[in-house]
N, C-alpha and C positions, 0 to 999 in steps of 0.2 A: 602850500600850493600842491594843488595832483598834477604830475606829469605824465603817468601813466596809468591805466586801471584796468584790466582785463582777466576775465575769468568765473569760471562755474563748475559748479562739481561734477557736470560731466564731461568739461573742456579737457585738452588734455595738447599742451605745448610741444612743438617740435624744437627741436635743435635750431632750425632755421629761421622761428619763429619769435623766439629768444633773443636770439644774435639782433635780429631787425628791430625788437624790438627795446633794446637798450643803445642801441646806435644812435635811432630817430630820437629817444628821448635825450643823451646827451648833446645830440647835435640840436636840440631846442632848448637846454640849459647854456647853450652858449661856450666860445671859445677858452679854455682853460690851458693855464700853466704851468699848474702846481698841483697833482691828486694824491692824495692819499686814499687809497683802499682798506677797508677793515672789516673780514669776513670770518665767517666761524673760523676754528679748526677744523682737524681731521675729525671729531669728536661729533662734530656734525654733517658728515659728510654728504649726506642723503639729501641733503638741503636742497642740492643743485648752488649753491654758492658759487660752488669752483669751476664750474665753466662761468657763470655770470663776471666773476671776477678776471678770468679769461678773456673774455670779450672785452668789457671794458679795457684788458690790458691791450689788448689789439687797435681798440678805438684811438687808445694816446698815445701808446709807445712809450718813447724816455720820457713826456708829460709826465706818467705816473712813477712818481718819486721815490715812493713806498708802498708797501703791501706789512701792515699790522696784525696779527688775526686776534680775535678779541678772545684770550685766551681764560680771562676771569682768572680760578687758582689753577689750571690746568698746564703742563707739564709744556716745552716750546715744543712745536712739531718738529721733526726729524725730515734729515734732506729727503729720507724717502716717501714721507707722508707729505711734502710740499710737492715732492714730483706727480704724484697719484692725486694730489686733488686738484695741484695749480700744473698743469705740465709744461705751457707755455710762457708762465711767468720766469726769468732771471730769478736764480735763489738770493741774488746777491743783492736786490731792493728788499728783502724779507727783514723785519724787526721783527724781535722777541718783548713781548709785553711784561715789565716785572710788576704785580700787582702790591708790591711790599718797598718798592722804591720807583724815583722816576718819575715822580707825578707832582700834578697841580692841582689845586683846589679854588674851584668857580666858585665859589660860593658856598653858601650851610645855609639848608630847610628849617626854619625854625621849629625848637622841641613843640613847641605848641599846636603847630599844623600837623607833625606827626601824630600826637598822640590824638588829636582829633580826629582824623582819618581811621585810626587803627580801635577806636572805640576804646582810648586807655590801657591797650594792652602790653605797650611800650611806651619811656618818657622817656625820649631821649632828642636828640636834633640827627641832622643827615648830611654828611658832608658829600657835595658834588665836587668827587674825584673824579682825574681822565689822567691818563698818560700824556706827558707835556709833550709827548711826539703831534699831536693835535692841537698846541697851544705854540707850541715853537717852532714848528713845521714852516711857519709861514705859506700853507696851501688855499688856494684860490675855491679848492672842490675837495671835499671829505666822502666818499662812499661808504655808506655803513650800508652791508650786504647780509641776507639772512633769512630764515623761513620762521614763518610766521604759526606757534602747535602751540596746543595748551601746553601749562607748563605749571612744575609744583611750587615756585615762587611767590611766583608775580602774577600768573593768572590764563595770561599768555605771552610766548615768549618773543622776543625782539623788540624793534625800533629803538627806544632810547637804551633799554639794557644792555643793547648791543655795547653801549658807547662807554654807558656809565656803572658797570658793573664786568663787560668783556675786555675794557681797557680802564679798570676802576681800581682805586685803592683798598688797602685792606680794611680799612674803618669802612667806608661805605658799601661794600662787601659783606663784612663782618652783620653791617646793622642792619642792610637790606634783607638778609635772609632772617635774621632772625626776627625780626618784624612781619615775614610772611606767617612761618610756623606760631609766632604765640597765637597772632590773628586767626590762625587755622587754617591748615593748606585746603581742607573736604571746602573751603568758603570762598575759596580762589581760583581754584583749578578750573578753566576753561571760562575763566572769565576775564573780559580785557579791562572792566574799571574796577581796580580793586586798590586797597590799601597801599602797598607798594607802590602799583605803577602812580597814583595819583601824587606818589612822595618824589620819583623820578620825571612825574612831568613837570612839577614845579620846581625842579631842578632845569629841565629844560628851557622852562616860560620866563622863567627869573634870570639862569645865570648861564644860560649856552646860546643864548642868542648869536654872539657873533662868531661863533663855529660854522661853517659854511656846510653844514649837514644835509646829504639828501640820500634818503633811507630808500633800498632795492629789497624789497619783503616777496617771497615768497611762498607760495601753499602748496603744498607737497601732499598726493595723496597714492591711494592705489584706485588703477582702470580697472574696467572689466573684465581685464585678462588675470589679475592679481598685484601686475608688476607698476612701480613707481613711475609716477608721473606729477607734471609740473602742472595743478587746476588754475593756479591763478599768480597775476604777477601785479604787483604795486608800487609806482612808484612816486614817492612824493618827500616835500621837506620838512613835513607837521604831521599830526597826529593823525591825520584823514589816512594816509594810505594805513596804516595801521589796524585803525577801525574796520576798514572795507578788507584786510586780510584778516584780520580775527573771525569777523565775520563769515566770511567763506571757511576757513580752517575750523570754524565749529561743523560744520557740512560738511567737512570733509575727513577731519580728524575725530571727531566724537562718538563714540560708539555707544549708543545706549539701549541696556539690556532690558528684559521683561522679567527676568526674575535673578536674586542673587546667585552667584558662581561659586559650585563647593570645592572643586580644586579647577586650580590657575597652572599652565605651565608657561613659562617665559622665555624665550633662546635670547643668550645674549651675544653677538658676535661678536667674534673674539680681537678684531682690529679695532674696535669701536668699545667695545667696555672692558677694561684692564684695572678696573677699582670697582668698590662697591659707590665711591661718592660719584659713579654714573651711571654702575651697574644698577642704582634701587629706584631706578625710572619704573626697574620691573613691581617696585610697589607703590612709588605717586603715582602712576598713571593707570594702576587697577584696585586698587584699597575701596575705590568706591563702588567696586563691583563684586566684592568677593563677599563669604555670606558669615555670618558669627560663625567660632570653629572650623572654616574653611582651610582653605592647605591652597597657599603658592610653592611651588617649585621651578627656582632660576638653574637654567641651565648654564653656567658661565663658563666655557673650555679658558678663555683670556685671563681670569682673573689671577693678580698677581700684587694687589695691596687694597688697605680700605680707603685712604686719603690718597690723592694727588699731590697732597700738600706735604709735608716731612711733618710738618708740625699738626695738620690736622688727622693724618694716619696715626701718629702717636695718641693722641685725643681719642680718636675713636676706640683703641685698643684699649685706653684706661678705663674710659666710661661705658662703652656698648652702645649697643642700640636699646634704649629702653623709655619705657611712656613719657609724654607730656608733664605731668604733673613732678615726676621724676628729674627732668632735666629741668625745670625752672628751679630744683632746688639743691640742686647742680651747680646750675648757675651762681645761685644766693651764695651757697659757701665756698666756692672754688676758684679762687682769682684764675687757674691758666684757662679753665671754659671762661668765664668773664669776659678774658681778651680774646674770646675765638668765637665769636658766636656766630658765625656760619657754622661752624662745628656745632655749636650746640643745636642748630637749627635743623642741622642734617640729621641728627641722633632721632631729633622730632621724627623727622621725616622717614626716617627709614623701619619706626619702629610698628607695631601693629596695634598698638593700645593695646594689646594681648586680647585680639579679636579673632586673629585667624594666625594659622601658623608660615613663616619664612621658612622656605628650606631651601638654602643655598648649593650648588652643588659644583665646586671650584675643578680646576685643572687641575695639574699639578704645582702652580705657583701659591697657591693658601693651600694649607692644612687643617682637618679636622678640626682640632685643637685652637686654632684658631678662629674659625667659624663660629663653634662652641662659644668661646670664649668674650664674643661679642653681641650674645643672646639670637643668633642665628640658630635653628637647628640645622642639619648637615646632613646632605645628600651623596650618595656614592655616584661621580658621572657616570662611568662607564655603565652603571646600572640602570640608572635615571633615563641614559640616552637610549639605552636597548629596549630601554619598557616604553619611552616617547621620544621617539625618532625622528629629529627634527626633519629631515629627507620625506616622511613619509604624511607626516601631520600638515594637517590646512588651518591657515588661520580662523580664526571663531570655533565652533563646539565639533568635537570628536569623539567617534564613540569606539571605545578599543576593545581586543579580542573578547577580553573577557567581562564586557557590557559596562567596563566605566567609563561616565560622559564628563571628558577634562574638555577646557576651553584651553585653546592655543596663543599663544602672540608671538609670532616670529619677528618684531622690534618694537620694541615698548615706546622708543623715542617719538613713533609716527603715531602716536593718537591717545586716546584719553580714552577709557572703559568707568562705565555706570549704570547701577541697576537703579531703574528710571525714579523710585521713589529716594535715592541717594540723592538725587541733583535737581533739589529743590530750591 
């Protein structure tokens, strides 16, 4: 059922507009006793999550039980980053999600619908994991809270992944991703019915049914001014608000070029990307814009590891970033990728098929040597940032002193780049 539905790509929500309108919609879901909240991280901050999740907190008070953030392999937030995105929630309702313990399993996708969906690129089955804080909770109301962008996964991002991958185990983790990349991220991205997601909705259709789930999606874009705004808000307990937010976040998130991009520059902020397994948004979400031979350069001041994970920074440090055909045979002989295949998945993802060049260009928390060493090439910041200064660059093409025309993206995480005959 839709509860709420509002929004267009020239709309642009107020604070007040927001509040009223998650009030009215719970006050039509009826009186509750038991909430659970479950909204990004700090990692997605821009979402607008953490007022949404604010409000609601105000709507129930001690109703809301908990506040889980759907953390997938990501690092638990810090009291500071709870205060800065949730400031009026209690720290002391916050759980920490372990994606490696703690959970239950709904149910298993059969191998067979997988591999049918994925066109045979995977044979395996799907376990619907969740964090048994949502099984044992005993809560009357589940908010899963979240914006709705393309995304190198799944196609595009939220609704069930919120659930079943930001509060998921490691096997469904594990298979989820790598199910995206063998199928082909360039085959996914900004698309909402894809392989994946049609493996998490029959996860949903079959075995979540009595999870009392109702998904608050948001479409996050830039106004006419530059700066971020809220175009569209959806809310519902099935897959329709979903749809209607993909929808709009193609309008609002997709940017599509007239011709390919021969250097890319990327800023990545430094509170928001502290690894490269978030930092290389800066290459899912412009690989399909960038031209053979091309040159991206990530500006990273924050970065400070490649994994989030102990175990998948390790991973990535053995194997690198390197091509597709490369890591399926990775895979084949190397039981510890074997059992890490979001690892393997990310390696996909981050790599360029040796099309255009990476050039990473870390703070002081990665070293040269490092970079190097995981088939990145390596950038001097302090040089990087003096020749493209993030202060002085606008998003989309810029033409510098000395007549070179880079393309900018001041946050990779807000939108999808494609030269228009890539995204066919």
């Amino acid at each position: 059922m839709l509860f709420y539905s509002k929004g267009s790509i020239n709309y642009r929500f107020s604070d007040e507009e927001l509040k009223e309108a998650i009030f009215s919609t719970l006050k039509k879901i009826g009186e509750k006793n038991r909430v659970l909240a479950i909204p990004p991280d700090i990692t997605r901050f821009y979402s607008y999550a953490g007022p949404l999740t604010c409000f609601a907190y105000e709507y129930y008070g001690d109703k809301m039980k908990c506040v889980l953030p759907a953390l997938g392999t990501h690092y638990a937030m810090s009291e500071k980053e709870m205060s800065k995105m949730f400031p009026t929630i209690p720290q002391d309702i916050f759980k920490v999600h372990d994606w490696r313990n703690g959970l239950v399993t709904l149910g298993t996708v059969p191998e067979e619908f997988v591999s049918e969906v994925s066109g045979g690129a995977v044979k395996y089955s799907w376990p619907v994991q969740v964090d048994k804080e949502l099984v044992e909770g005993n809560y009357d109301l589940i908010l899963s809270i979240g914006q709705v962008v393309p995304h190198e996964v799944i196609g595009m991002a939220n609704y069930n992944k919120n659930i079943f991958v930001g509060t998921g185990g490691s096997e469904g983790i594990h298979k989820s991703h790598f199910l995206g990349a063998a199928y082909g991220m360039e085959k996914i991205m900004g698309r909402a019915d894809t392989p994946v997601r049609k493996v998490l909705n029959y996860g949903s259709d079959h075995f979540a049914k009595d999870l009392p789930i109702v998904y608050i999606q948001t479409v996050v874009g830039k106004d006419e001014n530059g700066k971020l705004a809220v175009k569209g808000l959806f809310i519902g307990d099935d897959v329709e608000c979903f749809n209607l937010a993909s929808k709009l976040s193609l309008e609002a998130n997709f940017i599509m070029l007239d011709k390919p991009l021969k250097k890319v520059v990327v800023y990545l902020e430094p509170d928001e990307f502290r690894s490269t397994w978030l930092g290389n948004k800066s290459i899912y979400r412009t690989r399909m814009a960038i031209d053979d031979g091309g040159e991206l350069i990530v500006l990273a001041p924050g970065l400070k590891e490649f994994g989030e994970d102990k175990t998948i920074d390790k991973l990535i440090r053995k194997y690198g970033y390197v091509n597709t055909p490369r890591v399926l045979q990775l895979v084949d002989e190397n039981e510890d990728l074997r059992n890490n295949l979001s690892a393997a998945a990310h390696l996909i993802h981050g790599s360029s098929e040796e099309r255009f060049t990476i050039r990473y260009c870390p703070g002081a928390g990665v070293t040269k040597e490092e970079i190097e060493s995981v088939n990145f090439a390596y950038g001097n910041l302090d040089e990087m940032t003096k020749k493209y200064d993030p202060e002085k660059l606008v998003d989309g093409y810029n033409v510098m002193e000395d007549g070179e025309e880079i393309f900018y993206i001041s946050n990779p995480a807000l939108g999808l780049w494609a030269w228009k005959e890539k995204f066919k």
